[in-house]
Structures are given as C-alpha cells and as structure tokens.
N, C-alpha and C positions, 0 to 999 in steps of 0.2 A: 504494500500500500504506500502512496504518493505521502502520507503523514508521518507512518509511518519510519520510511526512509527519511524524511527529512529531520525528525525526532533524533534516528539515528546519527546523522551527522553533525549535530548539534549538541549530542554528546560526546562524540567522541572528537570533535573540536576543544569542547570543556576539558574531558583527560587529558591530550596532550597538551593543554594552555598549564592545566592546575598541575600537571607531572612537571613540566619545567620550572616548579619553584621548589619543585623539593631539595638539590643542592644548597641554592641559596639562602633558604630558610634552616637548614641544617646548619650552613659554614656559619651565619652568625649566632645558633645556639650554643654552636661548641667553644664558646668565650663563657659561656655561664655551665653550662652542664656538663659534664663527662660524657666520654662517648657509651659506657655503663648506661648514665640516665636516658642517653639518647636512643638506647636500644630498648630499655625498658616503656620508654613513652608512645616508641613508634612500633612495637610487636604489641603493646596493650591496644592500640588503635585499631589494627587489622584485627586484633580476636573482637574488639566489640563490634566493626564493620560487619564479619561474618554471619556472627552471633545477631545482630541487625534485620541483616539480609538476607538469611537464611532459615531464621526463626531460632532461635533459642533452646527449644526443647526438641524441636523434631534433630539439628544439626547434632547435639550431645544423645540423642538416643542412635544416632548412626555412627555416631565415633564409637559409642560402645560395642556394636556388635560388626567391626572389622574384624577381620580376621587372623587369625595370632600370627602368621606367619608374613607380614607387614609392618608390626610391630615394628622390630630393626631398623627396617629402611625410614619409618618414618622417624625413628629418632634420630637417626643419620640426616636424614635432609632436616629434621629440627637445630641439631647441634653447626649443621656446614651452613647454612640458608638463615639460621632463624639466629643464630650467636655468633660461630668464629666471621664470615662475613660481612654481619652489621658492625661488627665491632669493629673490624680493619679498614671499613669504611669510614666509621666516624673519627675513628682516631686517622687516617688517611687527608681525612678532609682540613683537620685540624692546623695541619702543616702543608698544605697546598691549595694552591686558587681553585675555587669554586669551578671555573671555566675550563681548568685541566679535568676535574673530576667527572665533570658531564661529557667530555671529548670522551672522554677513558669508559666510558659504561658500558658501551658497545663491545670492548674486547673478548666480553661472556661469549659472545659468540664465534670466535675463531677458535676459544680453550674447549667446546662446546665440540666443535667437527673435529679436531684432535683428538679428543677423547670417544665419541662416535664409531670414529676408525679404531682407535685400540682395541674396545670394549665391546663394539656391537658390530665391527668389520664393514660398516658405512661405507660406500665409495665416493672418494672427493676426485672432482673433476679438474680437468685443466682452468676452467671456467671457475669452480668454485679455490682452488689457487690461487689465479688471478685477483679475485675481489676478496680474497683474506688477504693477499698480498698488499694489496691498495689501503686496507683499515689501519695493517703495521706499519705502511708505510707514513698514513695519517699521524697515526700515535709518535713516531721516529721522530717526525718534524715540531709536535707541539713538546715531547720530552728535553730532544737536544736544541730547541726554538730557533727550530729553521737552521739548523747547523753554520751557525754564523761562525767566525772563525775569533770567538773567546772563548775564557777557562770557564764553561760549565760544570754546575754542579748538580747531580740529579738531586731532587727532593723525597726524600724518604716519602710525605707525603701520599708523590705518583708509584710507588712499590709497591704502599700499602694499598693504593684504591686499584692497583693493577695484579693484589694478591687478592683482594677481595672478588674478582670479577671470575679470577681461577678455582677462589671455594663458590663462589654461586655457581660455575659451569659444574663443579661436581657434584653440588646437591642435586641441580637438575638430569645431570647423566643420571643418579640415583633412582628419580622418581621416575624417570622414562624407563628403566632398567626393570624395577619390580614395582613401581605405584601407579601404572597409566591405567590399573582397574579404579584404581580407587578416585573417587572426586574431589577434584582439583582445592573447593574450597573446605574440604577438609584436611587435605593436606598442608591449606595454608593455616588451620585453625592450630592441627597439633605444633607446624613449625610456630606461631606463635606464642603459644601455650609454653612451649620448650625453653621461647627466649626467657620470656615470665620466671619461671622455674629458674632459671639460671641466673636470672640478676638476684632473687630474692636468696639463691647457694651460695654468690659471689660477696655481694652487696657489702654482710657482717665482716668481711677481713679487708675493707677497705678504709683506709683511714676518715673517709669521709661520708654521707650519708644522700639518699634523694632528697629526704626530708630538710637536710642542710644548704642543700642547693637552690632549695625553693627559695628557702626561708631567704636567701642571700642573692637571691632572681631578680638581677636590673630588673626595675620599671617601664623603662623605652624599652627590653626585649619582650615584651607582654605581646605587642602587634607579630611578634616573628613565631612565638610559641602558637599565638592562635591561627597560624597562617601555617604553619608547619603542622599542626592536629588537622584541623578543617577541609584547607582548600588545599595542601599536598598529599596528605591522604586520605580523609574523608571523602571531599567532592570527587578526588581521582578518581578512587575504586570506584566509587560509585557512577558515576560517571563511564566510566570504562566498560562496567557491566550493562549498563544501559545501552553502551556502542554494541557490545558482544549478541544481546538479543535480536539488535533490528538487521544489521549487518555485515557485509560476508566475510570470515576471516580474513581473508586476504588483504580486504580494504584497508580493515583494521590496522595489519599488521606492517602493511604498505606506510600509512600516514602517521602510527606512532613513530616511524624510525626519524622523523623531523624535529621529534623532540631533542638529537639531539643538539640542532640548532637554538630550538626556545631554551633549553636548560643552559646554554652559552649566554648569548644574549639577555637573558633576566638574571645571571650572576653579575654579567657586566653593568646594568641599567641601576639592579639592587645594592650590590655590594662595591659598587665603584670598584671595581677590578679590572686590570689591564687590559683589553682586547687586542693584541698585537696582532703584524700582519700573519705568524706563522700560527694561532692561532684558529684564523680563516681560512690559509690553505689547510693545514692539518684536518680542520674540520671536514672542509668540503671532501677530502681525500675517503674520510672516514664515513659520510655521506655515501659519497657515490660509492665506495664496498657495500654495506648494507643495504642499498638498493639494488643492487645486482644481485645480493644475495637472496633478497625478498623477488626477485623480479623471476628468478631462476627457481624457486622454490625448493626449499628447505628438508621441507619434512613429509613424508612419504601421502599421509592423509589429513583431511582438515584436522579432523579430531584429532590427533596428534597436534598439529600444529593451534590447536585451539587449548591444548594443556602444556603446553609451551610457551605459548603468550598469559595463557593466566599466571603459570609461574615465575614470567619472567614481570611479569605487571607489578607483582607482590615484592619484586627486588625492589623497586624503584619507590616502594611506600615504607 
C-alpha cells in the first residue's frame, strides 16, 4: 500500500537520522560516565525497548522455554556483543574523535567475510575482494590521515573501536552459526540482560560507583544523556522496526549504510571536531565498499540477511 510505503520511508529516514547521533552523544558522555556506566545505560535501554515492543510477559515466557542447547551460544554472543565490545567501544571513543569512530563501524563487516570463510567455508569473490579492499583502504587513509609525510601516531582510541568491531563480527559469526533458529529480539534481550549482569558483577570492585557518577553529572550534559537514551536508541530501534515491517530488506539495508556519512557529519556539527580532507576521502572510500557490498548481496537469503541487520542494528544502540 501507497501509505503504507510511504510510513515506511519515513521511518526509516528517522533510524538512520537518530542512528547518526549515537557517537556523538556517546563521545560527550564519556567526560562524565565511564565506559562501565555507558554500557550499563545503553544495554538497560534495548532490554526495556524489547520488553516494550514485544510485550513483557509473552517475550520472558519464550526466553524461558528455548532450548538448553542455545544456552552457550547465547551467552557467548551476551558476553562478545552485549560487554567485551560495548566496553572497547566506549573506552575507544574516549581517546579518539567521534568522526574516526563512525568511519570505523563499518569494518564489522570485512572481520565478518573473514570469519564466514574460516568457519562456514563462504566463498568470497574477486568482487567481494575488491570492495573489502576499498573499506581498508578507506580506514588506511583516515588512521594514517591521508598519509601525509609527518610522524604519526596511531590512537589507541582507533584499536580499540577497531577491536571492538572484531568482537561484534564474532558475536555475530556466533549467532548465525547456532542462533538463526532463534529470534533475533530475543537474542538481543538475553545479550542485554548479560551486559546488566555484568556491570552489577563488575561494578562492586571499582573504585567508583553509577550512583556516584550521577550524583556528580554536569548539568549542561542533561541535553546529551536525554539525547543518547531517546533519540539514539529509543527513536532508533524503534524507528528501525517500523522500517523492517513496511519495507524490503534490501532497501533497508541499502540506505542505512549512509549512516555512515550522518554519524561523520553530526560529530562534526555536535562536537566541533575536525572534518579534514582525509576524513572525506577515507569516508567516501568506505562508502562506496559497503555499497558494493550491499549492491552484490551479502547473504544467501533475506531472512538471513534480515537477522543480520537486526543484529547488527543492536550494535549501533
């Protein structure tokens, strides 16, 4: 239907708009919160989104009767997806420009065909070569910035947000490996659930508290916390799920890859950060692979490539 589709588009304009502030709303929290807090605030958000949008009681009566031999895999993708990755990100972001972080998201999916071919004996083509070729080569030029001829120093920062994109490719090898029976937003409830669990294990042996943090929460950061709960993950998901209903994956999966021009651009608008020239080529470089990659298609069937995007949606929140 002509409403419809047009409903559709209009959501999923909203995701990719409200997904491009989740960096920049991130890189100035992590001046007041630990990256600790920042995992605990942004995994408590997706379990209530789920729990939301999925209902409550019926979503916890179907996590209870999965089936034991899942078990594993889901805590594996809880502990790689839902803790050691948010964690490497936040602390990643902490010490590098918002604008690297958002070029760098995309690399999930070159560790992603890498791991494919090991694991599940994938075949990558000379084609699918070529446009992971062009992504590294993106990433090469905004790491070394444009390989100008002075003494460079990488940023621990881009390590971490480039080690974090290797534990998100392996949670997902995980769940395409043994969870593609199981549904998707309960996989994102238990990685959730798991971070939860693990800040509240970790929390007591750190010298400092959530509760401490709050208590001691600039006032001018009030606009950036409600902007980082709401409109980067709330309206996202949300938002996103409303694209997923009217719309054909492929659209989908087409037009989010632009976010990662919006998540550049609103660091630089928000956070008054750099925008240099090697930035823009790096990006475009980084662009145009991921569109090749999406153009060439990825994953053998929608449904697969529809539990692909939902997980990889759930990074980005």
């Amino acid at each position: 239907m002509p409403t419809a589709n047009a409903a559709g588009w209009v959501a999923l304009c909203t995701a990719v708009i409200t997904s491009s502030t989740y960096g920049g709303f991130a890189k100035n929290l992590s001046s007041a919160l630990s990256p600790l807090s920042l995992l605990f605030v942004s995994q408590l958000l997706i379990a209530f989104f789920v729990l939301f949008s999925f209902g409550a009681v019926p979503t916890l009566k179907r996590l209870l009767v999965l089936r034991r031999q899942v078990i594993l895999p889901l805590i594996a993708v809880g502990l790689t997806n839902g803790v050691i990755a948010p964690l490497l990100w936040f602390t990643g972001i902490q010490t590098t420009v918002a604008v690297n972080a958002a070029l760098f998201g995309r690399m999930d999916m070159i560790f992603m065909f890498v791991l494919a071919w090991i694991f599940i004996g994938e075949k990558i083509t000379r084609r699918h070569l070529i446009s992971g070729g062009i992504i590294f080569l993106g990433i090469l030029v905004v790491v070394f910035q444009g390989f100008q001829p002075v003494s460079i120093a990488i940023e621990r920062g881009d390590l971490l947000i480039l080690l974090a994109c290797f534990t998100f490719a392996v949670g997902s090898m995980i769940f395409r490996l043994y969870l593609h029976a199981v549904a998707a937003e309960l996989v994102i409830l238990c990685r959730a659930l798991t971070g939860i669990c693990c800040f509240f294990i970790i929390s007591p042996f750190l010298p400092y508290t959530f509760g401490s943090e709050l208590q001691h929460f600039p006032l001018w950061l009030i606009p950036a916390l409600l902007g980082f709960c709401f409109i980067a993950q709330f309206m996202n998901m949300f938002s996103f799920y409303q694209a997923i209903e009217r719309l054909p994956i492929a659209t989908i999966s087409l037009v989010t890859s632009f976010e990662i021009i919006g998540s550049a651009l609103f660091a630089h608008w928000y956070l008054h950060e750099p925008f240099m020239w090697y930035h823009i080529a790096g990006g475009l470089c980084i662009l145009l692979g991921v569109l090749i990659l999406e153009i060439l298609g990825t994953h053998a069937t929608e449904e697969i490539k529809e539990l692909h995007l939902v997980q990889e949606r759930s990074h980005s929140t």
